[in-house]
N, C-alpha and C positions, 0 to 999 in steps of 0.2 A: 504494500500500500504506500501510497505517496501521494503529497499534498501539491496543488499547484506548482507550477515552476519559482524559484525561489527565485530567479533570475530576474523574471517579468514584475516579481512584487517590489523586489528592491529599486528596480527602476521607475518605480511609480513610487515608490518610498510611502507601499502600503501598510496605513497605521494594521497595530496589533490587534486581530479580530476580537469583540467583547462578546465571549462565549458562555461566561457565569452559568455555572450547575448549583442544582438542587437536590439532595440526596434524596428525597422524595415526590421528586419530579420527575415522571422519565422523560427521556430526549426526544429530538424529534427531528427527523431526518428526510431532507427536502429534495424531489429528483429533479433536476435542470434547474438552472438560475436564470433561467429568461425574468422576463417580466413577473410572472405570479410566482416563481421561486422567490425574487428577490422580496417581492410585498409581502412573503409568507413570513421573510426573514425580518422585515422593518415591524412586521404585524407583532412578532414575540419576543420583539425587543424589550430588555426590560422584568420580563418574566421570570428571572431566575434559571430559566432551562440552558439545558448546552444541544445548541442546534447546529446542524451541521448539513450543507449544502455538497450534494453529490453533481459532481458536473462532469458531460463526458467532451465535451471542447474549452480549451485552456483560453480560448478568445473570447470567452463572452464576458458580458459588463459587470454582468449581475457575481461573478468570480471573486469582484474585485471589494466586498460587502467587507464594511467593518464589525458588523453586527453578528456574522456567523464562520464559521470554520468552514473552510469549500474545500473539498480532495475528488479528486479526478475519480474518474468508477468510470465503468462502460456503459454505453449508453445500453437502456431499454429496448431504442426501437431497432438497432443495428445488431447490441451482441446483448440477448436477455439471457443466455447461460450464464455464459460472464459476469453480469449482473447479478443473478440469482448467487453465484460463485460467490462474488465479492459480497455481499450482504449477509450469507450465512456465514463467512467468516470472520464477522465482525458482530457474530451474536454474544458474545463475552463479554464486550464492553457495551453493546447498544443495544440489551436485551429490554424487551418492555416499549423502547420506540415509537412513536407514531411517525411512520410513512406518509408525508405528503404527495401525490405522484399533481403532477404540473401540464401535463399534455395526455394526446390520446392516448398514443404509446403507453406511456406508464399506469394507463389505467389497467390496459389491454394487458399490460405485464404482469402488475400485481392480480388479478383474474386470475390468468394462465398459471401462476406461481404461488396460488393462493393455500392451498395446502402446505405448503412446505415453509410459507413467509409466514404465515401466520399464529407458527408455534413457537416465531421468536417476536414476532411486531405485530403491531397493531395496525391495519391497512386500514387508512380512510379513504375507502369506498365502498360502494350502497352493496347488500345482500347480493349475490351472483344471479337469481334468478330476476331482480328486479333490474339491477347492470344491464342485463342481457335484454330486457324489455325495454329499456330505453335508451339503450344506442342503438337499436332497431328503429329506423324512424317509422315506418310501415307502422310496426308493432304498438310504436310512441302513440301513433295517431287515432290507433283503432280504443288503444286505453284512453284516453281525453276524448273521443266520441261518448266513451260508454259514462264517462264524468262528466259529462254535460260543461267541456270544453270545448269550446270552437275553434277547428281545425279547416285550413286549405282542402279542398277537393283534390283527394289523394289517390294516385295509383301504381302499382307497383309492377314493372315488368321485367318478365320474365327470359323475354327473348324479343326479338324483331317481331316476332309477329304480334306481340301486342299492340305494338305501335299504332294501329288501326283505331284503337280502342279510347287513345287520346284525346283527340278532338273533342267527341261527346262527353268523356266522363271526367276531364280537366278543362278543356280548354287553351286556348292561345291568348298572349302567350302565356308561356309554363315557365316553370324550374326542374329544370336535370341535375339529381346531385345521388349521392351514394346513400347507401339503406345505412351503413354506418360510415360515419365521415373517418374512420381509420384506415379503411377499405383503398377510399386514393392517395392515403400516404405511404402506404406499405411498399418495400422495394423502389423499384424505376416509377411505379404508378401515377406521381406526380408529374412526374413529367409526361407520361402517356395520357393524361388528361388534359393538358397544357394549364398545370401551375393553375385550377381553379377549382375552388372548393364548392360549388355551384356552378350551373351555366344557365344562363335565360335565352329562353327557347321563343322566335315569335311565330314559327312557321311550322305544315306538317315537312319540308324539303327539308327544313334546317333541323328539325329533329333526327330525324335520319339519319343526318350527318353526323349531327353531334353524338347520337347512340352511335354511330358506328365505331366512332375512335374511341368513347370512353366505355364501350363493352367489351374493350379490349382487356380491358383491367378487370372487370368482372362481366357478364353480362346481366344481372339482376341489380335495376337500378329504381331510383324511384321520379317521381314526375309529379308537381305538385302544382297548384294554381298559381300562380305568381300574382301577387296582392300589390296594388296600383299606389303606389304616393312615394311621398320623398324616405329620407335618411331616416328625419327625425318621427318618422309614424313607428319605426321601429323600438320595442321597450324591451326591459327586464328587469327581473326577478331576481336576485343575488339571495342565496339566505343560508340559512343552515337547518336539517329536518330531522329531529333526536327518533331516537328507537321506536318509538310509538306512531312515529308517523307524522311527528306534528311540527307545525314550521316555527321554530324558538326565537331566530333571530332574524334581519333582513332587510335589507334598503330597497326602493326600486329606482330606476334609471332611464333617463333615453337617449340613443345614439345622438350625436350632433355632423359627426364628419367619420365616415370608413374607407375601405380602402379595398380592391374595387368599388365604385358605387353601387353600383348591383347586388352585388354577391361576396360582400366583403367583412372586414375585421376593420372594428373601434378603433380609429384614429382619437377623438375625442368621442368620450359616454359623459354626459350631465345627470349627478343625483337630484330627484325631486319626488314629488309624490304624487303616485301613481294609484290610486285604492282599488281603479279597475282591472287589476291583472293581480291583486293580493289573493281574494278568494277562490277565483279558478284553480292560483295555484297551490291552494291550501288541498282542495277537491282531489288535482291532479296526484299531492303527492300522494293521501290515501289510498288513492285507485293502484297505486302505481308498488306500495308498500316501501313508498322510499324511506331510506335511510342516508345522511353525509351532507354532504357541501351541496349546493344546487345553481345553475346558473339558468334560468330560464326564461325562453325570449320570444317576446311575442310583436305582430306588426298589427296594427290596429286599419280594417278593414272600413273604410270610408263609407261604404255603399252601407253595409247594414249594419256599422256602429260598432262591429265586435272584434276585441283584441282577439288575433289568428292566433295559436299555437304555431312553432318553426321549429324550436328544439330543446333540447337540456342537455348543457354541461354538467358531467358527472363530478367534479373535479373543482380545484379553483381556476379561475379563470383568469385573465389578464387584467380586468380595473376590479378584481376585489377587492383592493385598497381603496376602494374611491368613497366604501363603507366606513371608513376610517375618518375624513373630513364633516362624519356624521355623529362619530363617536360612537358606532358600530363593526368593533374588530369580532368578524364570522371567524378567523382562525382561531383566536381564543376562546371562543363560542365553541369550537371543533372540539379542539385541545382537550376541553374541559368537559365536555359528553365522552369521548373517547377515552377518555382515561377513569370515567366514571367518578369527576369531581362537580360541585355543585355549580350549575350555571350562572357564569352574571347578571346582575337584571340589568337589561340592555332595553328597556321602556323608552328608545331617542328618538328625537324629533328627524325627520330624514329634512338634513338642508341641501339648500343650490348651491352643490360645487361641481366641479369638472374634474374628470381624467384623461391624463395627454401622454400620448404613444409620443413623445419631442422626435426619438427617431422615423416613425413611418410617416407623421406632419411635415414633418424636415425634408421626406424623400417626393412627397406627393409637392411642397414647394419647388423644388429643384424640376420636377416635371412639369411646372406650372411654367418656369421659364420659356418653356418652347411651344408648350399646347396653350397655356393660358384658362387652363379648368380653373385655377384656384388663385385667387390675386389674393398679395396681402392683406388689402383693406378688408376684403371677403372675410378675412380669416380672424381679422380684427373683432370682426362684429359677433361671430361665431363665442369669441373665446368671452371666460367670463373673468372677475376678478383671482372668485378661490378658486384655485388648483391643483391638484393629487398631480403626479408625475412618475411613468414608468420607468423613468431612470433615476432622476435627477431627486435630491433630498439635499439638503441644509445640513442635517444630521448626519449624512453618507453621502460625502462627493464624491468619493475615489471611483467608483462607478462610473457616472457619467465624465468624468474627465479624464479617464479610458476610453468610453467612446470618444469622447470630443477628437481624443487624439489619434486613433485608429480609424473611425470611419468618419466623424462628423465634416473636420476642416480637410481632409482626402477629397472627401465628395462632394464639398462648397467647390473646392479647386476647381476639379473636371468638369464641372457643370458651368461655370464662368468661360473656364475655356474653352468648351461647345458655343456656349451661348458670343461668342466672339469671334469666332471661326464664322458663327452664322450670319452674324450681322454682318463680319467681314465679304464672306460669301457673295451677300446679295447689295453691298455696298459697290463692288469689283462688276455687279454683274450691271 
């Protein structure tokens, strides 16, 4: 075993991680430091526990945390032997554990490994059969039917030949996405789908098409109404759902800017209050027997008034911090079900603040140079005063001024001397 490169911290003259244990606390241990590893890590800061961040790329930001211990492990979704390997051999010191897993992959891992992870850790994820019912989106949607949840006009195909069947029982246009969104990350498959975690479909031609290249990856896919209006009709649910099935804690939220526009991931999510999507998903989680973390996202349907169901993160998600600017920390909400300690009373008022992706806003600017989707003023107006931030913290800078210095001022660079070359270009011309 071995902890980051000591090389890379000294030259950031990375302060000494504040790891503080508690002999009767167990630890808790975070898989990838992207964005929801690092917030897991800011979220239990403070707490006495000694947490530690498994990371399988020495490059990323979230690495560089002075709040938690981060040692290299293999990655989940590339080598989960190896994983599995490394975790049991590290049950002597990190017995009792709570497993945070951060992406699909790691959910999909601890599943797969759940027998054998689970005689040394405590896996925060929902009951296996309930896992399996809702990362099945097919499955998701027939459960929120029968909970008197409203759900897009759903159908699932099997092969080319149902394609027939679209028109009448969906409509155009559609969405073409995977029955489990793990499905198009798994191997090369990302890229055989072209790098899209949805596709919006307006035609029966373009269907076709687009079945034909991403039935490559699997052929059982699913096809769902595509529900009409902007970014911000889209909402959610963040919460946390104890053993009984009942939702303990929870902020809601609505996108402001993502990334595709379409079919994309929170650039900026704004917390405020939402009361029309609380009880559906009190309903859902019953119906569903959930248990865990919950991220649940709904688009509010113009024509007949009703927030659609789209999905549920099993997992944390990327602005669960954004709970945080509400005085709603769900990982210590977690923490403290899991481990079988008394929960906080977390009675808060859900305020208006914002969560900001600064790297994928920063990269959709630098595209805004040439296409012009996004001007600054646009973004001005967008943005609000408070602010959560997937990198960047006051209390934790070493982070983001890793990126700063790895990708941020790199990719101002190139992007200036594109944008220079162009205007040169058409100046010449």
């Amino acid at each position: 075993m071995s902890t980051l490169p000591v090389k890379t911290r000294t030259q950031l003259a990375l302060p000494t991680p504040v790891v503080g244990t508690h002999d009767n606390l167990p630890p808790v241990v975070i898989l990838n430091m992207f964005y929801s590893g690092l917030g897991i890590a800011r979220a239990l800061s403070g707490k006495g526990l000694q947490v530690i961040g498994l990371s399988a790329d020495a490059t990323i930001y979230g690495n560089f945390t002075r709040l938690c211990k981060v040692e290299q492990a293999p990655s989940s979704k590339d080598h989960p032997e190896q994983l599995l390997a490394f975790l049991l051999q590290r049950q002597r010191d990190l017995r009792g554990a709570v497993l945070f897993p951060t992406r699909d992959a790691d959910v999909i891992f601890l599943d797969r490994f759940r027998s054998e992870l689970c005689l040394v850790y405590c896996l925060a994820i929902p009951p296996a059969a309930c896992l399996h019912r809702t990362l099945d989106k097919h499955a998701l949607a027939l459960a929120a039917q029968q909970a008197g949840v409203p759900v897009p006009h759903t159908l699932r195909l099997k092969s080319s030949k149902d394609l027939v069947h679209v028109a009448q029982a969906v409509g155009f246009p559609c969405v073409l996405k995977p029955i489990s969104a793990f499905q198009w990350h798994e191997g090369e498959a990302w890229q055989q789908v072209g790098e899209r975690k949805a596709v919006r479909v307006e035609t029966s031609a373009q269907l076709r098409s687009e079945y034909e290249q991403v039935s490559r990856v699997t052929p059982e896919v699913l096809v769902q109404e595509w529900i009409p209006g902007s970014t911000e009709q889209i909402t959610i649910l963040g919460g946390y759902v104890n053993r009984r099935s009942e939702l303990v804690s929870y902020f809601t939220a609505r996108k402001v800017l993502q990334s595709p526009d379409d079919c994309g991931t929170g650039c900026i999510v704004q917390s405020e209050l939402i009361p029309d999507i609380v009880e559906p998903s009190r309903r859902l989680f019953k119906a569903l027997a959930y248990k865990g973390m919950a991220e649940v996202e709904y688009k509010l349907d113009t024509a007949s008034g009703n927030y659609k169901l789209i999905e549920i993160n099993t997992r944390h998600w990327d602005q669960h911090a954004l709970g945080l600017a509400s005085g709603i920390n769900l990982t210590w909400v977690a923490y403290c079900d899991l481990t079988e300690r008394s929960l906080p009373a977390e009675e808060k008022t859900i305020v208006r603040a914002q969560w900001v992706a600064e790297d994928a806003l920063l990269l959709r600017l630098l595209r805004s140079m040439t296409n012009r989707q996004l001007r600054v003023r646009d973004l001005r107006k967008k943005l609000s005063p408070r602010r959560v931030y997937g990198i960047s913290s006051a209390k934790d800078p070493v982070p983001f001024l890793y990126y700063s210095c790895r990708k941020l001022i790199p990719d101002l660079g190139r992007s200036i001397v594109r944008k220079l070359r162009t205007v040169g270009g058409r100046s010449q011309s």
